[in-house]
N, C-alpha and C positions, 0 to 999 in steps of 0.2 A: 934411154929414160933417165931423169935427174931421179936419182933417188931423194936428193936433199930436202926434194919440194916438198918431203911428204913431213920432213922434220915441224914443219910450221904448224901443220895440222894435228897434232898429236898432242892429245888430253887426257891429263886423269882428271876420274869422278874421284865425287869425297871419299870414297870406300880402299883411292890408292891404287884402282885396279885403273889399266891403258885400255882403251877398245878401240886406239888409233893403232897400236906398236904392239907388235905381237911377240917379240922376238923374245921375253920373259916368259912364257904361257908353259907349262910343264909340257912335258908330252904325250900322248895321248894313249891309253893306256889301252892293252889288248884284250881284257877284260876280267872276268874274277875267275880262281878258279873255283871247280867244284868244289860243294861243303863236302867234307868226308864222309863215308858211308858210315851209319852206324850212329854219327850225332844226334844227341838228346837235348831238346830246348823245350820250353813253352813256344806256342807261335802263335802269332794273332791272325785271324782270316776275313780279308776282306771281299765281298762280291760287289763285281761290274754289273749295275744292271743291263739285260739286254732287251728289255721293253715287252718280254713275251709273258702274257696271261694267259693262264685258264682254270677259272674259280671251281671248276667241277674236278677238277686234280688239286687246290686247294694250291696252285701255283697266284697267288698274288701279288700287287704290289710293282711290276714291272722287274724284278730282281733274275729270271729266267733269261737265256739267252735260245731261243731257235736257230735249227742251221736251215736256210733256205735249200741249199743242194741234198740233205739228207734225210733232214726231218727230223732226228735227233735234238732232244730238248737237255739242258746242262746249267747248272752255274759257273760262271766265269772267276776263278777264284783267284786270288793272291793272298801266301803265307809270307809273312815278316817274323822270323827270329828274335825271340824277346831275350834272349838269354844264351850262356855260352859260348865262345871266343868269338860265334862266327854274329853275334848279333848285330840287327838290322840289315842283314843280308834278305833274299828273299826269293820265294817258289814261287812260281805260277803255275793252276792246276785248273781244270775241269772236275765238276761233278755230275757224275751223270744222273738224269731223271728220268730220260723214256728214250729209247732206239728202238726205232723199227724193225730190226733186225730180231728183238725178242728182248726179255725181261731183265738179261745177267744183268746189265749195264745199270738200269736202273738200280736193281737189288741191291749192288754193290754201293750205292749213292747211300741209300736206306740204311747199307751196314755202316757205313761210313759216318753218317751223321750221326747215328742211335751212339757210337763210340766217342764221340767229340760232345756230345752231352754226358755223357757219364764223366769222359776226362773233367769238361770244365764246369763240371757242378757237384762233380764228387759223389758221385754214384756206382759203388759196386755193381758190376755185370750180372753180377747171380743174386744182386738185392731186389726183389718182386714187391716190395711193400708199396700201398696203394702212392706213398710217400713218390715211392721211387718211381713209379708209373706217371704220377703226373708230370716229374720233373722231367720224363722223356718225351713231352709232348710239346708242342711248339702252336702259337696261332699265325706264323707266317713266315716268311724267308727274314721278315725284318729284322726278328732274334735274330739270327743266324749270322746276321754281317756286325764283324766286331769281336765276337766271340776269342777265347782266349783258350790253348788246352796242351797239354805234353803233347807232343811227337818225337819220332825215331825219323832222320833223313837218310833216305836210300840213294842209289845212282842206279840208272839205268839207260838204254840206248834206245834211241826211238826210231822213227820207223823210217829214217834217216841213218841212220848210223853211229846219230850223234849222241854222246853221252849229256845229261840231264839230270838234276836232282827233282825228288819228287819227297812226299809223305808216302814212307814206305807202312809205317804203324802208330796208329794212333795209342798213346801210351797214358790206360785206364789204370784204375784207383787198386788193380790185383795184380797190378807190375811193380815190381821193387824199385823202380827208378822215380814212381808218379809221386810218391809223398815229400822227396829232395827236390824235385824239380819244382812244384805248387809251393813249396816252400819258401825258394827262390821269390815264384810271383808276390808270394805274399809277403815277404818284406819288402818285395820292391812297394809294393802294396799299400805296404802299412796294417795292414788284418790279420788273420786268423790265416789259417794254412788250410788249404785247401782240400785237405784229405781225411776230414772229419765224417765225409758218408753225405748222406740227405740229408733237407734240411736248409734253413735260412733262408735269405729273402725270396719270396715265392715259389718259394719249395724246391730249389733249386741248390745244389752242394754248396759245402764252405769253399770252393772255388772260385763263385760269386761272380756274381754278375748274370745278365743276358743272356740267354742261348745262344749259338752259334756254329756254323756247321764248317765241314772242309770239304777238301776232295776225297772220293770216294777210296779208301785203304781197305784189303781186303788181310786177312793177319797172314794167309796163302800168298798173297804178293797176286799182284794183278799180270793180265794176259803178259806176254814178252812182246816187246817191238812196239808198245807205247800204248798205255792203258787212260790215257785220257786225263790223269792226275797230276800229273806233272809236266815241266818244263825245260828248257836247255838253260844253260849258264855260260855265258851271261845272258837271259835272257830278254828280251824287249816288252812292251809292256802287253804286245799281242800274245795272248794262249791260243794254247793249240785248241785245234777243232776235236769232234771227237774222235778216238780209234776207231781204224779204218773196220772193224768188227762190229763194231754197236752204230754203224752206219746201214 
């Protein structure tokens, strides 16, 4: 074969990059490692919708994902690091809302969320005021996607073997870490600091903004061998299904 011929055919776009000649192209990288255990950021959570409703569970909007093979009902979640060396890195995680297997799964989803609105609206855990009640109320998963809030990043091995970051604890307004960290946000921000308590727009903390949920963290740390919240690194943009338990 003439290699030469291929000299003629070889173009750069305006941008300077060749997609004739390859032989410049970095190489190709094996991928990231794990965030360290124990890293504290804000992180933002976005859900994949997976097109499952059922208005009588108050699951709307098509934001649910169903497994056909299990039955098992979840949100399909991704966390991005807003903050902290390891920013714009990012988790993927499930939340769980119903296994047929029985209720934990869910509950944990329930614990999980109720802690991601305290984080990002600045809500004391032990504050009961009628304030604080409505701020833990949501009228659909639509809050939820978007949502900003402290987390702690754990590692753990899944039901593979393989090691995986995941949100090991969501990091509320009676953690010494959550007033520096909102902090952070809030100057990236531009506002007020988000650890003022209830309160402000829609009755929702100085955290600010829209509600929003994550993957389901239990402060116990979830089942061993892959609790459905987390993902491997480098991950793809597929999440995992749910643990083989809450199947």
């Amino acid at each position: 074969m003439n290699h030469d011929s291929y000299q003629s055919h070889a173009q750069t776009s305006a941008g300077g990059v060749n997609w004739s000649d390859f032989n410049d192209a970095d190489a190709q990288q094996g991928g990231f490692d794990l965030i360290p255990k124990g890293t504290e950021a804000v992180v933002r959570m976005s859900i994949k919708p997976g097109g499952y409703d059922d208005p009588d569970m108050g699951w709307t909007g098509g934001y649910a994902t169903a497994s056909e093979e299990t039955g098992a009902v979840f949100l399909s979640c991704e966390f991005v690091l807003l903050s902290s060396p390891y920013a714009k890195r990012k988790v993927w995680s499930n939340v769980g809302l119903h296994s047929n297997k029985g209720p934990t799964w869910g509950q944990m989803g329930r614990s999980f969320i109720k802690a991601v609105l305290n984080s990002s609206r600045g809500i004391h855990p032990d504050d009961h005021s009628p304030e604080a009640l409505r701020a833990r109320q949501i009228r659909g998963f639509a809050e939820l996607d978007g949502v900003e809030f402290a987390a702690r990043i754990g590692v753990e091995k899944d039901s593979k073997g393989e090691l995986r970051n995941l949100i090991r604890l969501v990091i509320e307004p009676d953690n010494k870490s959550y007033s520096e960290l909102m902090a952070h946000k809030a100057a990236r921000d531009g506002g007020p600091s988000g650890s003022g308590g209830t309160g402000g727009k829609g009755g929702t903390g100085g955290a600010g903004g829209a509600p929003a949920m994550a993957a389901p963290v239990s402060t116990q740390g979830a089942p061993h061998g892959g609790n459905g919240y987390s993902s491997r690194v480098p991950s793809p943009h597929a999440t995992q299904g749910p643990p083989a338990w809450a199947q």
